[in-house]
C-alpha positions as CSV (number, residue, x, y, z in Angstrom):
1,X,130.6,310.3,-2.9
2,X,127.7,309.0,-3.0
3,X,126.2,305.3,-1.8
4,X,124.8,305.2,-5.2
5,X,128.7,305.6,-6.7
6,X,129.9,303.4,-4.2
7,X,128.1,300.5,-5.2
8,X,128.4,300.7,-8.9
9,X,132.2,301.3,-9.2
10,X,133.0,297.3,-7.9
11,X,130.3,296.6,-10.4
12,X,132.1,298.7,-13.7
13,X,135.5,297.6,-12.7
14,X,134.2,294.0,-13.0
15,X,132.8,294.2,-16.3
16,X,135.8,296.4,-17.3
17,X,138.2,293.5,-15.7
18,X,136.0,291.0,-17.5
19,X,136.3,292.4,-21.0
20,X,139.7,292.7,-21.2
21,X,140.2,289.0,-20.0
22,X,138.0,287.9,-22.6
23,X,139.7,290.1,-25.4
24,X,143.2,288.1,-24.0
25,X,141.8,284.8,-25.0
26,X,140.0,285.9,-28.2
27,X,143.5,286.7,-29.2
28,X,145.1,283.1,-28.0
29,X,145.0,280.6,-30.8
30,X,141.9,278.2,-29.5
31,X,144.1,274.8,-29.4
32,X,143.0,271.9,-31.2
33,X,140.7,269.5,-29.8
34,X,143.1,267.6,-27.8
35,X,142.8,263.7,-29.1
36,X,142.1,260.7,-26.3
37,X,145.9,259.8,-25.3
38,X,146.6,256.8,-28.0
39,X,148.0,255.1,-24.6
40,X,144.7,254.9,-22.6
41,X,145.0,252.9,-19.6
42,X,143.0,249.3,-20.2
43,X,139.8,248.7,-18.2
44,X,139.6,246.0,-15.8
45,X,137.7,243.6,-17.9
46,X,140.5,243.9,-21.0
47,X,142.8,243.5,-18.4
48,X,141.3,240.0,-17.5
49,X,140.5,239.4,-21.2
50,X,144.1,239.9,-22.0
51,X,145.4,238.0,-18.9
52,X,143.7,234.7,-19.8
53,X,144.7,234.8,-23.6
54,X,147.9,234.7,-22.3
55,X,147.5,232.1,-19.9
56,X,145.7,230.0,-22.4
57,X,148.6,231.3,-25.0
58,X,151.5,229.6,-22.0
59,X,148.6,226.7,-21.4
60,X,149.3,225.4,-25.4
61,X,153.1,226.2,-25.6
62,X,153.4,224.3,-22.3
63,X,151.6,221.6,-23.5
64,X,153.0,221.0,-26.5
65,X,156.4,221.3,-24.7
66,X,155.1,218.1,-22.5
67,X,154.0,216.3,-25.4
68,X,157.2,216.6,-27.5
69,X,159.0,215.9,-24.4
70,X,157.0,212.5,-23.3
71,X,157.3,211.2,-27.5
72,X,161.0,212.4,-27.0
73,X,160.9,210.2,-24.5
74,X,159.4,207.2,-25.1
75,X,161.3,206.9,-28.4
76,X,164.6,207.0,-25.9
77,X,163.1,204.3,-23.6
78,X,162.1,202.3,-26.7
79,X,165.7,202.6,-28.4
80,X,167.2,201.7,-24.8
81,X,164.7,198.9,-24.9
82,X,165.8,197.3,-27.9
83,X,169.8,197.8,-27.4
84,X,169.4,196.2,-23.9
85,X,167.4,193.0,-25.4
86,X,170.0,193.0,-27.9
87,X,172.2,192.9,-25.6
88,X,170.9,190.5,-23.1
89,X,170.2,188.2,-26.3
90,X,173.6,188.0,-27.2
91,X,174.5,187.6,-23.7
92,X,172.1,184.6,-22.9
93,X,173.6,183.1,-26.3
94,X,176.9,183.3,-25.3
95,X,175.9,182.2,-21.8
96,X,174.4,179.4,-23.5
97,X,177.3,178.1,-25.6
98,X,179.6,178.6,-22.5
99,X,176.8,176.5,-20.2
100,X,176.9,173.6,-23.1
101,X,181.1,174.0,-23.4
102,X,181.1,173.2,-19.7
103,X,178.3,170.4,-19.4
104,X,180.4,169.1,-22.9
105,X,183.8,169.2,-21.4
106,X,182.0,167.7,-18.1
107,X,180.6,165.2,-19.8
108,X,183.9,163.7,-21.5
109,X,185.7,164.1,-18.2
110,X,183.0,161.7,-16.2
111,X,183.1,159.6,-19.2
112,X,186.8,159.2,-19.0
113,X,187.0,158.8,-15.8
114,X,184.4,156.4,-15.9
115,X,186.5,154.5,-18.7
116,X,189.7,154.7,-16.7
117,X,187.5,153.2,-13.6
118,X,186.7,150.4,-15.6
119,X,189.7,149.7,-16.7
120,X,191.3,149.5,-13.6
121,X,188.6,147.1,-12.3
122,X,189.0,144.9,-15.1
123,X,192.6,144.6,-14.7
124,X,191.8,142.6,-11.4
125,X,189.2,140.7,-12.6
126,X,190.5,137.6,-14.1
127,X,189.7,137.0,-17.8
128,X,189.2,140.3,-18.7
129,X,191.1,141.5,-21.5
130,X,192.4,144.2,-19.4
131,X,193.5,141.7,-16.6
132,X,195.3,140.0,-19.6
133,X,197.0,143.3,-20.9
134,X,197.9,143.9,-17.2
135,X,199.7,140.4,-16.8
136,X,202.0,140.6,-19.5
């Protein structure tokens, strides 16, 4: 063998490797160009984007959440409002009449005893009608 032989042989065995490799995959079907995944991972910045639509998204619900809630409100306080002055009304009425029942029923108790006082001091002063009335 010759050094000439030697070093082509790697050389033809190479090429000979070679086109039978590429006669495999001229055979294969080629496959078709393989579309971007449809579920692509989001970049940073969409992320973000995304992020604070949804936080101004929950910003509105929760807002109009509070404001329903404070009208919901105030139109409880203001019913409460007007049954409890209704109610206190009637009560400082009926307070009233009892207050002028008393000072009435007062008021005809000093005056009778007040009559009965008199009468019992003009039954001991002479001449009186009542010291009369007394005598017989």
């Amino acid at each position: 063998m010759t050094t000439s032989f030697v070093r082509t042989m790697p050389v033809v065995l190479a090429l000979a490797l070679a086109s039978i490799g590429v006669s495999a995959v001229a055979q294969t079907t080629a496959p078709a160009a393989t579309p971007a995944p449809a579920t692509a991972e989001p970049t940073t910045t969409e992320k973000v984007k995304e992020a604070g639509k949804d936080a101004v998204d929950a910003t509105k619900r929760t807002t109009k959440k509070a404001v329903n809630a404070t009208e919901s409100g105030t139109k409880k306080a203001w019913s409460a409002t007007k049954r409890t002055t209704k109610k206190a009304t009637a009560a400082t009425k009926k307070a009233a009449v009892k207050t002028g029942e008393a000072v009435e029923t007062a008021g005809h108790k000093t005056a009778e005893g007040m009559r009965s006082t008199g009468k019992a001091i003009g039954e001991k002063v002479p001449g009186t009608a009542e010291n009369e009335a007394a005598k017989k």
